[in-house]
C-alpha positions in Angstrom: -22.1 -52.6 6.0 -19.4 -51.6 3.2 -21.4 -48.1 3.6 -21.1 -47.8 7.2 -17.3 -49.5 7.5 -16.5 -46.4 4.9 -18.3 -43.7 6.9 -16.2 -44.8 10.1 -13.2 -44.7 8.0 -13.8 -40.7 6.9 -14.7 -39.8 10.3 -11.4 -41.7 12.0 -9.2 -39.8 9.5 -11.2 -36.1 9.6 -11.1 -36.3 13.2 -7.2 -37.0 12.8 -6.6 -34.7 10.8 -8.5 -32.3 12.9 -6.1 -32.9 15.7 -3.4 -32.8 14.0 -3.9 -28.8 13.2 -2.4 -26.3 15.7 -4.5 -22.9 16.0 -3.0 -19.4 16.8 -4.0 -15.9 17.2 -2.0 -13.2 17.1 -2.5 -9.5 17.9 0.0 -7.1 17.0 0.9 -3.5 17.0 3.7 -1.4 15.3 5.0 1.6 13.3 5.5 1.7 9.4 7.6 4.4 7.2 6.6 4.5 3.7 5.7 6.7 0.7 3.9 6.7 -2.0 4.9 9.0 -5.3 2.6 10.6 -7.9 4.4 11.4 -11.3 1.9 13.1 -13.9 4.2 13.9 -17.7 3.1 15.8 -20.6 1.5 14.3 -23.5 3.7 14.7 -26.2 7.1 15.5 -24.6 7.0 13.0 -22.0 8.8 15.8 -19.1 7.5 15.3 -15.8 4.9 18.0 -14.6 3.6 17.3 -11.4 4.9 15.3 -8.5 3.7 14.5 -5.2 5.3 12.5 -2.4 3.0 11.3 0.6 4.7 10.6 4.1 3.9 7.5 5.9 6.2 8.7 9.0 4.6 7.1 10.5 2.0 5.0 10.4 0.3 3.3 14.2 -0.8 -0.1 12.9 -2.9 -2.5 14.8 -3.5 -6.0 13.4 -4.5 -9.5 13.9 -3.1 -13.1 12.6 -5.1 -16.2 12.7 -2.9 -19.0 11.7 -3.8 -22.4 11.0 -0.4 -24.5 10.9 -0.3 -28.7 10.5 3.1 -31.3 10.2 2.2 -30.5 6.1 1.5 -26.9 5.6 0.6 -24.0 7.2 -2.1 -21.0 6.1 -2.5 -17.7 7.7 -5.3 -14.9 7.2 -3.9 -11.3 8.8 -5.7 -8.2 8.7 -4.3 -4.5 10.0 -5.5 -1.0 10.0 -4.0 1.7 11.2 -5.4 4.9 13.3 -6.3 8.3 11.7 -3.5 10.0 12.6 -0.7 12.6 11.2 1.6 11.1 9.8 4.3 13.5 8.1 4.1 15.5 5.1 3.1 15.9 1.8 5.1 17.4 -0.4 3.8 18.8 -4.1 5.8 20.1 -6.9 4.9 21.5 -10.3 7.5 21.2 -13.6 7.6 23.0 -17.1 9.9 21.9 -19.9 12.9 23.4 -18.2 12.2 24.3 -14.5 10.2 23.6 -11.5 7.8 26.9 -10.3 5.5 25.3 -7.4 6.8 23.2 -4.3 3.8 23.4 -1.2 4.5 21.2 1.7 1.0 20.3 3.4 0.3 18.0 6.5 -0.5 14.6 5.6 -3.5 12.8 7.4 -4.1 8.8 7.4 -7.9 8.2 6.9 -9.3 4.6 6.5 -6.3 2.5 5.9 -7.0 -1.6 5.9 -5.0 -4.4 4.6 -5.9 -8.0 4.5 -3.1 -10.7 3.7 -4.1 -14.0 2.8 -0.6 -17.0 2.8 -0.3 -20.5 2.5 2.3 -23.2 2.0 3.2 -26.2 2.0 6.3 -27.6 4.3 8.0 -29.3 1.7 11.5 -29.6 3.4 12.2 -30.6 6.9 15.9 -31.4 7.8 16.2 -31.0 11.9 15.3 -27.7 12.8 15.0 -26.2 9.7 12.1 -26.1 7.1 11.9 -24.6 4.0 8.3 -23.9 2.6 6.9 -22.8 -1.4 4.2 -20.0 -0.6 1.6 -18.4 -2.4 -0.4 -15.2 -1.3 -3.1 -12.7 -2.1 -3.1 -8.7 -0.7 -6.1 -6.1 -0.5 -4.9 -2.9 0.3 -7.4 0.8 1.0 -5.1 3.4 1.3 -6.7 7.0 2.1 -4.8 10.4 2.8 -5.6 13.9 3.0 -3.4 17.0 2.9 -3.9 20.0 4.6 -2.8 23.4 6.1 -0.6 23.7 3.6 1.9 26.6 2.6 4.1 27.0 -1.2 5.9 29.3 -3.0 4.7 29.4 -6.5 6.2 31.4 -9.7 4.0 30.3 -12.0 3.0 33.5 -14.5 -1.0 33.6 -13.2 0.2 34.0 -9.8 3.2 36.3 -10.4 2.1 38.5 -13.6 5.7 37.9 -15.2 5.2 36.6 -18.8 6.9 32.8 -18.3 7.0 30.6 -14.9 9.6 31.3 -13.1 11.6 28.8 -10.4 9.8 28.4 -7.1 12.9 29.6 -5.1 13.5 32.7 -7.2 12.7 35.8 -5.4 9.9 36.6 -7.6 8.4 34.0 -6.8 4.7 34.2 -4.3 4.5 32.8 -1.1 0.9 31.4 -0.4 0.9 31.1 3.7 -0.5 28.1 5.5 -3.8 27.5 5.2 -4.6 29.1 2.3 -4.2 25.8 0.0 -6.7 23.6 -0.8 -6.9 20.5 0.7 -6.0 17.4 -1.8 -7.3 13.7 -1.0 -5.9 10.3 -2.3 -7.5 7.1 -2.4 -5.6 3.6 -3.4 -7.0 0.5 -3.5 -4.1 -2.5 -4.6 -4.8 -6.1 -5.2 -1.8 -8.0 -5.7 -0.9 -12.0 -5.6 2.5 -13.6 -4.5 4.5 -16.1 -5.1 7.4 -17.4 -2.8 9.6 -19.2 -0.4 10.1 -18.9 4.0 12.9 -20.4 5.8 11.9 -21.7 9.3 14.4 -22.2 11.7 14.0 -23.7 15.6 16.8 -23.4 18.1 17.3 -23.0 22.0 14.2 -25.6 22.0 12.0 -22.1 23.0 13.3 -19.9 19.9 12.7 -19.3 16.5 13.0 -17.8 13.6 11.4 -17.2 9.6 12.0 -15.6 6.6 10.3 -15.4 3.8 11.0 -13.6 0.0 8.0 -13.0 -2.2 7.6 -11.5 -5.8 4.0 -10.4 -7.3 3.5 -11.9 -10.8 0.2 -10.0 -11.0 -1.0 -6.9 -9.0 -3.5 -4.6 -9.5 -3.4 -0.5 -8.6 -7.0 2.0 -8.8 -5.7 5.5 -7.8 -7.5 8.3 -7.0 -6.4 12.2 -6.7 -8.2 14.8 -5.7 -8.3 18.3 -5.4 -10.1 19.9 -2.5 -11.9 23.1 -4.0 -9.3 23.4 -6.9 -12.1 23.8 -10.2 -11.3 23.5 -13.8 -13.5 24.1 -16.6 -14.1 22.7 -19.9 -16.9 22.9 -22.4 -18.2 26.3 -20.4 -18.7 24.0 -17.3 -16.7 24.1 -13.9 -16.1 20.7 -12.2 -13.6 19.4 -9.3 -10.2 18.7 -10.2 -9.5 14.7 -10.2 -7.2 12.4 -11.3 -8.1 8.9 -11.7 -4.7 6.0 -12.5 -5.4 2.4 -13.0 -2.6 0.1 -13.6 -2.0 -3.9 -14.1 2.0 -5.0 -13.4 4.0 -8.1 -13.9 6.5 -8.9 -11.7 7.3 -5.3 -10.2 6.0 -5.8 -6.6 8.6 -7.2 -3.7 7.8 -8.4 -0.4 11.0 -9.1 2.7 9.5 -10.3 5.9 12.0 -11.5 9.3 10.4 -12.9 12.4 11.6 -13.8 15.5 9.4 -15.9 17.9 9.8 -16.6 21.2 7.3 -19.6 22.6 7.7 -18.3 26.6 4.9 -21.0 27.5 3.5 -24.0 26.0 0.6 -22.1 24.2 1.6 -18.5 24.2 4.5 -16.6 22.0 5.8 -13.1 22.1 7.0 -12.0 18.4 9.2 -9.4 16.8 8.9 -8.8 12.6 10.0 -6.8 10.3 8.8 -6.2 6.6 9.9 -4.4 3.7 7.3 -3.8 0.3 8.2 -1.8 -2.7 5.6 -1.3 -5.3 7.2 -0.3 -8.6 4.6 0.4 -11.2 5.1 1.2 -14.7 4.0 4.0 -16.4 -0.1 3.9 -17.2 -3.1 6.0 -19.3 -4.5 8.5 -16.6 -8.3 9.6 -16.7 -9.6 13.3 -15.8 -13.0 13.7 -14.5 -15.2 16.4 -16.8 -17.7 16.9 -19.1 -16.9 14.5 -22.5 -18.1 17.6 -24.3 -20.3 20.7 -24.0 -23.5 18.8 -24.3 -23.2 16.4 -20.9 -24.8 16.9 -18.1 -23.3 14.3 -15.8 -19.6 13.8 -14.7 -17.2 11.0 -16.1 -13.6 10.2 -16.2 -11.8 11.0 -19.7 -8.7 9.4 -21.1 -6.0 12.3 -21.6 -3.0 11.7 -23.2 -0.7 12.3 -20.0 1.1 9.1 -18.8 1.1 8.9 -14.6 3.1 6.5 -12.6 2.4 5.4 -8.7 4.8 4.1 -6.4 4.9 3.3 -2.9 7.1 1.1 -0.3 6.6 0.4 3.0 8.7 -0.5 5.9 7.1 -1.7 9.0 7.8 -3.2 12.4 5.7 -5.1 14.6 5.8 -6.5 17.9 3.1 -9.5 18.7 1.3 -11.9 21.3 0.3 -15.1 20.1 -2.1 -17.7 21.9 -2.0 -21.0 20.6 -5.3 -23.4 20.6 
């Protein structure tokens, strides 16, 4: 009896529960603007060498939100992609001790780009129309971009024949038309946790509005750079030229987000947001892939003594339809 009286019990209060949860998808579409910098230094000197600046400018993104939201706390799951498509320029420069002798500017192409966002909460602050919610949130970010058709004027001494680099704008310096670069390809994959508050706000009964601040106390960055057709050799051996980063940061990623909502029927919203993300990551060991030595016969990434650094932010606005369940 106790057995049974206890069962009815668990299933009066799931089933509660249950109907107490609200259920809402979203589909969404928008542009983002953002960059992302390579910085490769020398070893011993520290001066910047080598910098590259990819355009997102900008970015189609298409996405989905599917929200589960109760009187307590709320939790949300939203995934985007964005379509292969140009999207600005990247622009390459080359530095010696005292000047810089390449700059190419080559058209930048989004390949597979997907982002999954995972967010929950807990309301822990209602006064009226306003609530004010502790959050906590995990990010997966693929990023992939290729370069292309590019064009650069380069004074480097094994392109001009002058003894010494000279500046890429001098007049002795050679101009390499478009299309005769080689193509360069990046890959970025980011995992990076949050921690947070958002400020929701109800008025004109059908309005409202959200905002929520978020810092990263751990987040993790695996870049990849490579060189279309661009060979080095070591050890008597030719191999593709690539660049490999890896980097762990504390407390050096940002996350703004506004939304607007407007619930224009019982159970379906149209939505306006706007995000900001800066990634800021420090300084990290970069790897080269080559031959450890003359010997090897298979490819692996080296440790060189060359710091590299990788940055990107993002600014992005969407515009949503929401059904709710």
């Amino acid at each position: 009896m106790k057995k049974k009286l206890f069962a009815l019990i668990t299933a009066l209060t799931l089933s509660n529960f249950l109907f107490a949860l609200d259920f809402k998808i979203t589909g969404y579409t928008g542009l983002s603007f953002g960059t992302i910098e390579e910085e490769l230094y020398a070893s011993k000197a520290r001066y910047l060498v080598s910098y590259l600046e990819w355009e997102e400018k900008p970015l189609v993104d298409l996405g989905a939100i599917f929200q589960v939201n109760h009187s307590l706390f709320f939790a949300n799951l939203n995934v985007t992609t964005a379509l292969p498509l140009n999207c600005g320029n990247m622009y390459d420069s080359d530095y010696d001790s005292s000047k810089q002798y390449l700059y190419s500017i080559n058209q930048n192409k989004a390949g597979l780009n997907l982002q999954g966002d995972f967010f929950t909460g807990i309301k822990a602050l209602t006064v009226d129309d306003f609530t004010l919610s502790p959050v906590i949130g995990l990010s997966l970010y693929y990023k992939n971009f290729t370069a292309s058709n590019g064009y650069s004027w380069n004074g480097s001494e094994n392109k001009t024949g002058i003894t010494g680099n000279v500046p890429w704008d001098s007049p002795q310096a050679v101009f390499v038309p478009q299309g005769k670069l080689s193509d360069v390809e990046i890959t970025m994959k980011n995992l990076t946790a949050w921690l947070g508050f958002s400020f929701e706000y109800k008025f004109l009964e059908n309005f409202y509005c959200s905002f929520g601040a978020f810092v990263s106390p751990y987040a993790y960055t695996w870049f990849l750079d490579d060189h279309k057709d661009n060979f080095v050799e070591a050890h008597g051996k030719s191999h593709a030229h690539q660049t490999m980063t890896e980097t762990e940061n504390f407390f050096t990623d940002f996350l703004l987000e506004f939304k607007a909502a407007w619930n224009f029927l019982p159970d379906q919203v149209l939505s306006l947001c706007v995000k900001y993300y800066v990634d800021n990551n420090d300084k990290s060991v970069t790897w080269v892939n080559g031959y450890i030595n003359k010997d090897s016969t298979a490819l692996e990434f080296i440790p060189i003594g060359q710091p590299s650094q990788i940055r990107f932010s993002k600014f992005s606005v969407y515009v949503g339809y929401s059904y709710l369940f």
